[in-house]
C-alpha positions in Angstrom: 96.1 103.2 83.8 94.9 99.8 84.2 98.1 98.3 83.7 99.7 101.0 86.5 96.4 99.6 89.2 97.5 96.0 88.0 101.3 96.6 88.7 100.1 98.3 92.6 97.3 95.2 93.4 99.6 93.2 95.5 100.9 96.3 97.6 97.0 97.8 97.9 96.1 94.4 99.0 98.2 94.6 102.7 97.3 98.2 102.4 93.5 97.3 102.2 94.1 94.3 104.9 95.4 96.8 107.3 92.8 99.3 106.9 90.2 97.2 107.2 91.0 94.1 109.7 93.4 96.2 111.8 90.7 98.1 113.5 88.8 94.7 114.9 92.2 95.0 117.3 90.5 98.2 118.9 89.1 97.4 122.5 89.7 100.7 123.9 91.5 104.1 123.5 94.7 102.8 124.1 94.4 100.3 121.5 93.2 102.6 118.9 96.0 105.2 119.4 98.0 101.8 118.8 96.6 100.8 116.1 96.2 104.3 114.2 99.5 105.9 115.3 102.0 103.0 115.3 100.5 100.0 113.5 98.6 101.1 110.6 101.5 103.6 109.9 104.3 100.9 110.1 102.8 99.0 107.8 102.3 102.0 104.9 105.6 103.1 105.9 107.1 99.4 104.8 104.6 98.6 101.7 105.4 101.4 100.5 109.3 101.2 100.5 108.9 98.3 98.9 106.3 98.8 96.4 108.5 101.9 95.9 111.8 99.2 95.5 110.2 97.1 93.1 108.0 99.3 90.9 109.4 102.7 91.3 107.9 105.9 92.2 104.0 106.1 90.9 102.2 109.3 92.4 98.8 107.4 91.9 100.2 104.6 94.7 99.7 107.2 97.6 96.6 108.3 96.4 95.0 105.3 96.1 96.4 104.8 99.7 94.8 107.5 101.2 91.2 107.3 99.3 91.5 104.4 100.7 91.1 104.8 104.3 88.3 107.1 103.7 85.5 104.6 103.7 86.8 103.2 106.9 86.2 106.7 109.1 82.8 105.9 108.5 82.7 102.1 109.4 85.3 101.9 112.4 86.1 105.8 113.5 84.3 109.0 114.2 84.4 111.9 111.4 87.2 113.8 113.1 89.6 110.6 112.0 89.2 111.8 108.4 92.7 113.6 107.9 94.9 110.0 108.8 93.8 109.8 104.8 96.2 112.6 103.9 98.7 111.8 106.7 98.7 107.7 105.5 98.7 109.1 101.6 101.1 111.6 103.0 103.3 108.8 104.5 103.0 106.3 101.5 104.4 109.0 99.5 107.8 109.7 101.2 108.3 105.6 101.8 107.5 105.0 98.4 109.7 107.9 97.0 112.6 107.0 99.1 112.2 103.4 97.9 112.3 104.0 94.4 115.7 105.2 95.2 116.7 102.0 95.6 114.7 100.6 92.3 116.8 98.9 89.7 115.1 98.5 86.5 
């Protein structure tokens, strides 16, 4: 397992980067909607493509992704923000399965 967390540190990095410097962007409502619906899901979307290309498929890699944002509905959002931790998990899962398609061992 540690090896597996070891293999993912790079890609969790941008993942933890985004989720917590990304929301000092937020001025108003339009910015948040910008930064939660477009931004923040862009970048899972492509980390986890390519964590998917280079690693493979690892079912812990969405996981971790969405426990991650978890601690950040309580430092940046309100409590009704809580379920972008399943839909960003959600969306880490399908980038990184479609880009273990694509892996090459």
């Amino acid at each position: 397992m540690k090896d597996r967390i070891k293999d993912m540190s790079i890609y969790l990095t941008v993942i933890i980067f985004c989720f917590y410097f990304m929301p000092i962007l937020i001025r108003d409502t339009g910015s948040a909607m910008f930064v939660l619906l477009l931004l923040i899901p862009l970048v899972i979307m492509i980390d986890g493509f390519v964590f998917g290309m280079k690693k493979g498929f690892d079912i812990i890699f969405p996981i971790v992704v969405g426990l991650l944002f978890i601690p950040t509905v309580f430092i940046y959002y309100n409590s009704s923000s809580w379920p972008y931790s399943i839909i960003f998990g959600g969306i880490s899962l399908v980038a990184s399965f479609i880009g273990a398609r694509f892996y090459k061992k």
